[in-house]
C-alpha positions as a printed Julia matrix, in Angstrom:
213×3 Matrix{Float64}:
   0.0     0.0    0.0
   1.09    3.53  -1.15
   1.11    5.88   2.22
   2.35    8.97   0.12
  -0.78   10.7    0.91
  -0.11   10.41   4.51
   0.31   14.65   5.35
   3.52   14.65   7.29
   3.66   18.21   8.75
   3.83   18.59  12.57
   2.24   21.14  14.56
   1.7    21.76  18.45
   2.18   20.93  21.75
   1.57   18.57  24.66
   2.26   17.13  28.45
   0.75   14.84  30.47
   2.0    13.93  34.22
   2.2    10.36  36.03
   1.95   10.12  39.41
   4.63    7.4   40.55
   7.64    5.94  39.9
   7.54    2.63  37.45
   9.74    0.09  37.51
  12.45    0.97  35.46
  13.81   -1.44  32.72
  15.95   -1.12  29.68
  14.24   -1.77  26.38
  15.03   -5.04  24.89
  13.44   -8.02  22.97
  11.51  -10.77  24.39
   9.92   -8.5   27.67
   6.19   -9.08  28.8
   4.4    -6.88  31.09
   1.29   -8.33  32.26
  -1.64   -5.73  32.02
  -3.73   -7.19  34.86
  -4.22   -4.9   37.97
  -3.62   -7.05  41.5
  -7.22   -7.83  41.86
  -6.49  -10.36  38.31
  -8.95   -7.69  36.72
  -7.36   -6.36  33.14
  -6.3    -2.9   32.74
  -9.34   -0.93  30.68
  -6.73    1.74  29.51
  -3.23    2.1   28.81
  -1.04    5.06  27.78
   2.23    4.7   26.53
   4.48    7.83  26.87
   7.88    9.17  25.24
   9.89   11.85  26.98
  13.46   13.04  25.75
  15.78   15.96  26.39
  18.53   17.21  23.7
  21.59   16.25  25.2
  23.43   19.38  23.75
  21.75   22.43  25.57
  19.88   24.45  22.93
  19.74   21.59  20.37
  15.6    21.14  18.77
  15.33   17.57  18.37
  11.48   16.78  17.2
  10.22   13.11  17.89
   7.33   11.93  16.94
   5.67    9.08  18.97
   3.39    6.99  16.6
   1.21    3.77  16.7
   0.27    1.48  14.17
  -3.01   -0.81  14.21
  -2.64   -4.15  13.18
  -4.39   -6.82  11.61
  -2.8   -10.05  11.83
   0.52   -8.13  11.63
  -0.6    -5.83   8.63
  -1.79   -2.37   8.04
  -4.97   -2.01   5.91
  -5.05    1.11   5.22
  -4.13    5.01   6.11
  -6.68    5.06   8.99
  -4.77    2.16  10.87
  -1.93    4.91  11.58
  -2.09    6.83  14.59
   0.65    9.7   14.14
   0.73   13.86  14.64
  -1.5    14.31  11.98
  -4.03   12.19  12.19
  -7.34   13.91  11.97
  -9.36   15.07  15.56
 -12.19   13.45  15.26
 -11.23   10.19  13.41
 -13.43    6.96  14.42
 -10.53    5.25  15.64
 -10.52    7.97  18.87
 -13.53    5.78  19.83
 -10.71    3.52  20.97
  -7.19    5.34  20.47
  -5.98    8.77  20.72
  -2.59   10.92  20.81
  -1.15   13.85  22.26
  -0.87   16.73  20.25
   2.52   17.34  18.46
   6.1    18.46  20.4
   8.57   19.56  18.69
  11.58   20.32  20.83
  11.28   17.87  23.83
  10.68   20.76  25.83
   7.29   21.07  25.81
   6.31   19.23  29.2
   8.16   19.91  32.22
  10.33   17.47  35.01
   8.75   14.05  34.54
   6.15   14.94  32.15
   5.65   12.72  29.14
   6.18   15.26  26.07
   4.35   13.04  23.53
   1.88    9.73  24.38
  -1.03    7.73  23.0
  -3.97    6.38  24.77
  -5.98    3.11  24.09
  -8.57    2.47  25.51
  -8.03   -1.63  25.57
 -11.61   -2.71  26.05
 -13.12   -0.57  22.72
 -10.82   -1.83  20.49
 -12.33   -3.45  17.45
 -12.12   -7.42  17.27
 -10.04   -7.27  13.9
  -7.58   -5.16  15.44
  -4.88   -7.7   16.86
  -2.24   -5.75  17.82
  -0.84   -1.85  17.92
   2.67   -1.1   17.29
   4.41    1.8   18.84
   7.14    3.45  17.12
   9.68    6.22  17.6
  11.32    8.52  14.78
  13.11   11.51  14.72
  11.6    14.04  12.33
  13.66   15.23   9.7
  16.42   13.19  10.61
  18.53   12.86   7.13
  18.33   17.08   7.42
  19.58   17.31  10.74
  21.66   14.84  10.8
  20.52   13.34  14.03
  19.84   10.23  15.86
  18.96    8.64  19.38
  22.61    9.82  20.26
  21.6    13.06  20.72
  18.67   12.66  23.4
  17.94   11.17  26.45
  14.69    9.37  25.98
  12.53    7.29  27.47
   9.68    5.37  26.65
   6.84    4.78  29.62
   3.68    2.55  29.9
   1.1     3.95  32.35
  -2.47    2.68  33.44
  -4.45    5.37  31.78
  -7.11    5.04  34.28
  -5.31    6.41  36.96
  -2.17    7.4   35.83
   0.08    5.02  37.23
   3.33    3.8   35.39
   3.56    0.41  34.9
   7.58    0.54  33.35
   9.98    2.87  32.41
  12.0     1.38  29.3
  15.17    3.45  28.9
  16.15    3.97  25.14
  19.72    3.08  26.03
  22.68    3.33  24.01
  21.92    0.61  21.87
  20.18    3.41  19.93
  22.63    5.81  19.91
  22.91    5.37  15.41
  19.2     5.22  15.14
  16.9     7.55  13.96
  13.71    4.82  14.77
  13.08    2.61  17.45
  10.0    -0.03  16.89
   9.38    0.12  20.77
   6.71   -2.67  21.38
   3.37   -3.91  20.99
   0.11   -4.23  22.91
  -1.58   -7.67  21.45
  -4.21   -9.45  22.06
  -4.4   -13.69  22.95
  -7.51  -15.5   23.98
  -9.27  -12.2   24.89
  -6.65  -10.53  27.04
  -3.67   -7.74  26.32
   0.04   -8.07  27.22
   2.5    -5.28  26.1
   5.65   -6.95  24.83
   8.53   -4.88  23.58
  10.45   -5.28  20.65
  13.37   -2.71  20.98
  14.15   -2.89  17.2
  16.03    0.24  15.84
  16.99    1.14  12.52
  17.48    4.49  10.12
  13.86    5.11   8.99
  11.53    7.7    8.81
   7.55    6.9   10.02
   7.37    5.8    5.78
  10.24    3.28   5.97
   8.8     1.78   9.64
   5.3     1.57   7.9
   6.98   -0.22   4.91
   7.69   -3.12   7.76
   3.74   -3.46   8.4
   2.53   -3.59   4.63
């Protein structure tokens, strides 16, 4: 599938706060985190957050946190793409929805996540099977930047309450990156797990949607 028409301009600004610590992790392949609450009840909501700072003072590094719905492992079409310009109002907010757009990492302040997407786990369509989150840095070929460059982090929170769940620290392994696939929230016998994937490559959101087609 051609995603040419996708309209790849960013605009705006966000924050959103947790309201304790997570369990702090580093980002690799092969990780579950179990999204039942104590009780054995399953988590309704989930967000999953990115926060970053330039590590040169005064640097603008814009990255964009995006999700991808999956059928089976595939993308059907444009509206399966959750990204900063998907349209306000789109029927997949019945179920998902994202921050608006920041642009500098500077946006939200201390522990704030400066982008993040919401899904709300227990609206989400039956042919949907799995979303993919992914990490790219805008403009990266022009700038001539990667994951070096920031310290990021990538943080899964029970939307209901705002709890984190895990802090998954983009470590060095991404330091010649310019994308990270970060994980995926999937669906088995009626229930969601969020396993990570920690795959990183030099893409823009195009070339990671190229992997879904």
């Amino acid at each position: 599938m051609d995603f040419s028409s996708l309209n790849l301009g960013g605009s705006g600004s966000s924050s959103n706060s947790a309201s304790a610590a997570p369990v702090s992790l580093d980002l690799h392949k092969g990780f579950t985190l179990d999204l039942t609450k104590p009780t054995g009840a399953a988590l309704s909501s989930i967000r999953v957050g990115l926060l970053w700072d330039p590590v040169v003072s005064g640097t603008d590094v814009d990255i964009d946190l995006s999700a991808f719905l999956l059928h089976n492992g595939r993308i059907y079409s444009a509206a399966d793409v959750i990204f900063f310009n998907t349209p306000k109002g789109a029927p997949t907010e019945a179920y998902i929805f994202k921050s608006a757009d920041a642009r500098t990492g500077a946006e939200a302040s201390g522990d704030d996540d400066d982008e993040w997407i919401q899904v709300n786990l227990d609206r989400v369509p039956a042919d949907v099977t799995s979303i993919v989150f992914v990490a790219n840095i805008f403009n990266y070929l022009q700038n001539n930047q990667t994951f070096g460059v920031v310290r990021s982090l990538a943080r899964v929170s029970d939307a209901s309450n705002g709890k984190p769940l895990a802090d998954f620290h983009l470590s060095s392994d991404y330091a010649t990156d310019s994308a990270i696939i970060l994980g995926e929230v999937e669906r088995k016998n009626g229930t969601w797990s969020f396993n990570t994937i920690g795959e990183g490559s030099m893409n823009d959101l195009n070339g990671l949607l190229g992997k879904f087609q």
